[in-house]
LOFI-175355 format. One record per residue (C-alpha): residue in one letter; chain; y negated, z, x. Coordinates in Angstrom, 3 decimals, padded with zeros to 6 digits. Layout:
LOFI-175355
R_A_A_Y_Z_X
...
end
This chain:
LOFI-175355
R_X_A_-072.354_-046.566_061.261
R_X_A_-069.919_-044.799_058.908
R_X_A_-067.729_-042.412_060.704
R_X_A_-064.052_-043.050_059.866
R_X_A_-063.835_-039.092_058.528
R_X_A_-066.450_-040.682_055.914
R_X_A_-064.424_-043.745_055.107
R_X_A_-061.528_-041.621_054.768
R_X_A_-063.130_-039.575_051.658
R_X_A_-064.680_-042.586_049.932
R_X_A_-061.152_-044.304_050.402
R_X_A_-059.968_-040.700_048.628
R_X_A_-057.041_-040.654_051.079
R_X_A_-058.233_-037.079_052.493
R_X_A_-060.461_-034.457_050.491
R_X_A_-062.619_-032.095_052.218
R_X_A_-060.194_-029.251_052.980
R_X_A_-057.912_-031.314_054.938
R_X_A_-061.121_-032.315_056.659
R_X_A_-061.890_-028.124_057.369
R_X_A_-058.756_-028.009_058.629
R_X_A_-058.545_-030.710_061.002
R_X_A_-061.984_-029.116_062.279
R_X_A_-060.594_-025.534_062.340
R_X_A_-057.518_-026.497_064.248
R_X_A_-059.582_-028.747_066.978
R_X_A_-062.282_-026.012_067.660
R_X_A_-059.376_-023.354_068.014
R_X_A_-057.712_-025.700_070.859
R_X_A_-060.862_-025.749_072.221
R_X_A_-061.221_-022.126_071.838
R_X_A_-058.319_-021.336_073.315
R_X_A_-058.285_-024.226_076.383
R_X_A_-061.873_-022.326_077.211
R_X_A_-060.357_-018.777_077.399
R_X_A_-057.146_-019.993_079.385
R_X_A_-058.859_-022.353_081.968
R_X_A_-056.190_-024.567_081.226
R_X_A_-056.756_-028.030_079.412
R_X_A_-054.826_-029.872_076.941
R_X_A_-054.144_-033.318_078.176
R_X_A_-054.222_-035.989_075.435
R_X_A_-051.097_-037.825_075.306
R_X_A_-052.365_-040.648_073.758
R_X_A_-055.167_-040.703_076.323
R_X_A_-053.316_-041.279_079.374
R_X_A_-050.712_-043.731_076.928
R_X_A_-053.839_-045.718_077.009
R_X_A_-055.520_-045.281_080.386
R_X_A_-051.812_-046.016_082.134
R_X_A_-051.469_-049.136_079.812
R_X_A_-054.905_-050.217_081.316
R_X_A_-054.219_-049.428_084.489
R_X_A_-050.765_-051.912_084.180
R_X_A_-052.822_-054.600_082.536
R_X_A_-055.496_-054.502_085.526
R_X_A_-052.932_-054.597_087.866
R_X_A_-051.488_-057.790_086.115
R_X_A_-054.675_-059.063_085.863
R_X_A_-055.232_-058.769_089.488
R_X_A_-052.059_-060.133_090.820
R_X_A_-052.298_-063.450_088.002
R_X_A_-055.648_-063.927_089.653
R_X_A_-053.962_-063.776_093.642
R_X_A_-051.595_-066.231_092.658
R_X_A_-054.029_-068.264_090.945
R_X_A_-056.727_-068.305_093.853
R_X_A_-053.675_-068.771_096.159
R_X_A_-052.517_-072.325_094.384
R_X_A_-056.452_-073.173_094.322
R_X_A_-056.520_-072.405_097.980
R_X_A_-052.844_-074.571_098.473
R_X_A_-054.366_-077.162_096.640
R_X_A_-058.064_-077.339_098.628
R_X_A_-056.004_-077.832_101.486
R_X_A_-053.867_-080.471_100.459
R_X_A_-056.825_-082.336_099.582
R_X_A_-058.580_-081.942_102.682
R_X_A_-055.711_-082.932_104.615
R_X_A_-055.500_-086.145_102.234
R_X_A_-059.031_-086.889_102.930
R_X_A_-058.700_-086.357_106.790
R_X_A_-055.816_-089.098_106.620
R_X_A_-057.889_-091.539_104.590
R_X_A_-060.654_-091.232_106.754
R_X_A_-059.192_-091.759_110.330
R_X_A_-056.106_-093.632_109.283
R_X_A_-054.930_-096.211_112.132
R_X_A_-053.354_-099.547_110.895
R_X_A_-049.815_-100.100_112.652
R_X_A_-050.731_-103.566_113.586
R_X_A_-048.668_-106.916_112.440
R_X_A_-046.007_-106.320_114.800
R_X_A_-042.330_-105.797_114.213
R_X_A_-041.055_-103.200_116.271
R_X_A_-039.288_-100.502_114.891
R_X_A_-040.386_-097.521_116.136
R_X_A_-037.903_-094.555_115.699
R_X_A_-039.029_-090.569_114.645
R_X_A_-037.673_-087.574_113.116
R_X_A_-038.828_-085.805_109.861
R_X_A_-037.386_-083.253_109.225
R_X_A_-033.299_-084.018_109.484
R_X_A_-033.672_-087.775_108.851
R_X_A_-034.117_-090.315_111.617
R_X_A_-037.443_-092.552_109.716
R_X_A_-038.229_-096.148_111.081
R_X_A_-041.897_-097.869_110.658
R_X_A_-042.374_-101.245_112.242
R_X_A_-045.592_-101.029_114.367
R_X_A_-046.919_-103.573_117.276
R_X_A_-047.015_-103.423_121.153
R_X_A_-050.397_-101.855_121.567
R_X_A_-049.420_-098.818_118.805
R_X_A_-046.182_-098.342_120.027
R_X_A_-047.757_-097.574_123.170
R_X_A_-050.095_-095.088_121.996
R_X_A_-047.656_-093.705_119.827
R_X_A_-045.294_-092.909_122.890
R_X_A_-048.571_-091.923_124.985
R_X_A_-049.310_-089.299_121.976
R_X_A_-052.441_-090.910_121.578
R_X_A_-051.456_-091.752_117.717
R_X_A_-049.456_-089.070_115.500
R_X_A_-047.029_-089.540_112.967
R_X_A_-048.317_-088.166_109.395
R_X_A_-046.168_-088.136_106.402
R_X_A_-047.899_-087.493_103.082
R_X_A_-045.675_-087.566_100.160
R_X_A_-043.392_-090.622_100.885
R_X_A_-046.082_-092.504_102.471
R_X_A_-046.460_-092.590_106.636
R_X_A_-049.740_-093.035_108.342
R_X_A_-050.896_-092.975_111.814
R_X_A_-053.858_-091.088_112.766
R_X_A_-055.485_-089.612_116.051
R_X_A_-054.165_-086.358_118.277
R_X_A_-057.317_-084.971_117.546
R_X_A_-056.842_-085.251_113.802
R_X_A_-053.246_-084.570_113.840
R_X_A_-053.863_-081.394_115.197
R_X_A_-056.345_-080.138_112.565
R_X_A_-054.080_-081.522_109.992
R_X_A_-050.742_-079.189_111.909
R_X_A_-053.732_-075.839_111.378
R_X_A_-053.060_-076.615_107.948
R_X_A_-049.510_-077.648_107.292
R_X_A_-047.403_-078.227_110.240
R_X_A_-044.756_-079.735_108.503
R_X_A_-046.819_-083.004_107.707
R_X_A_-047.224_-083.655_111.038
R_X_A_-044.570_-085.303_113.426
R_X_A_-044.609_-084.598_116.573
R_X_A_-042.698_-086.802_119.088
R_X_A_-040.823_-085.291_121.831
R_X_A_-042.208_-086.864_125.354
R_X_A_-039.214_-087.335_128.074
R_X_A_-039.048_-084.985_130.436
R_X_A_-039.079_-086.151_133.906
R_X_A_-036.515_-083.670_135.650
R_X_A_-034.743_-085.221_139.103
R_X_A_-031.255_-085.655_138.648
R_X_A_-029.188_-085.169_141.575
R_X_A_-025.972_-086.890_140.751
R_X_A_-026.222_-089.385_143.804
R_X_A_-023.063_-088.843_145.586
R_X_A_-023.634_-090.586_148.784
R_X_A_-026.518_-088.309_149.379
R_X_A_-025.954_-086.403_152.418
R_X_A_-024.456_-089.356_154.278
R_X_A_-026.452_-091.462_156.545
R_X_A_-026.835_-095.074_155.973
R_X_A_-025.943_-096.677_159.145
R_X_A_-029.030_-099.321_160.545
R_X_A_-027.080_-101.994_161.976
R_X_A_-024.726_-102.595_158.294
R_X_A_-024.618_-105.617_157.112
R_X_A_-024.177_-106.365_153.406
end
């Protein structure tokens, strides 16, 4: 391998005493960096070891974002094939069964038997994309670990005693008559 001080002189852009001198003035840097303990920092050294530093940084945060979609993506599909794979039909009924995604009040028509496991919260509400399926408690709830927002969850009636009976603390006589 030709050193480029060689290709230099057969080029005939140098000659040999611009050579000497190049030498000359390097070993007296030397020279002198020796005697005063102090070293000369190459400019265009750290140019380039600071412009690799930026591009590995760069490098590192194209590959987070790219691992992060990959991951986004791995779990989109599992939570597809969960829903394929323990999907519930709705039945051949026609009664509208009322939810909530998101700020919009949604409708699917379902039968007697899901409607009733649907209101038990036996059957969850899944909504992938524009399509709705019904699928198993225990399935919705892996399906929430991974997006929450998929999943819709019905709000069960609470079953709080209201005392708004008026006629409460008076005694219903035995012998009245309606």
């Amino acid at each position: 391998m030709v050193s480029l001080q060689e290709q230099l002189l057969k080029a005939g852009l140098t000659n040999q005493k611009k050579v000497k001198q190049a030498h000359q003035a390097k070993s007296r840097q030397k020279k002198i960096e020796r005697a005063t303990g102090v070293q000369h920092e190459d400019e265009a050294r750290l140019a380039v070891l600071d412009a690799q530093q930026k591009n590995r940084e760069l490098v590192r945060e194209l590959n987070m974002k790219r691992d992060a979609e990959a991951n986004r993506n791995a779990i989109r599909a599992q939570i597809q094939q969960m829903v394929q794979q323990s999907s519930q039909s709705r039945g051949r009924g026609d009664i509208p069964y009322n939810f909530t995604f998101g700020t919009k009040i949604e409708r699917i028509y379902v039968s007697e038997a899901v409607r009733s496991l649907l209101s038990a919260g036996q059957l969850v509400i899944v909504r992938l994309g524009d399509a709705t399926e019904l699928v198993p408690k225990v399935v919705a709830d892996k399906i929430a670990e991974r997006d929450p927002a998929l999943v819709v969850r019905v709000q069960k009636p609470t079953s709080v005693p209201i005392d708004d009976d008026f006629y409460a603390d008076y005694k219903i006589p035995d012998d009245l008559m309606w």
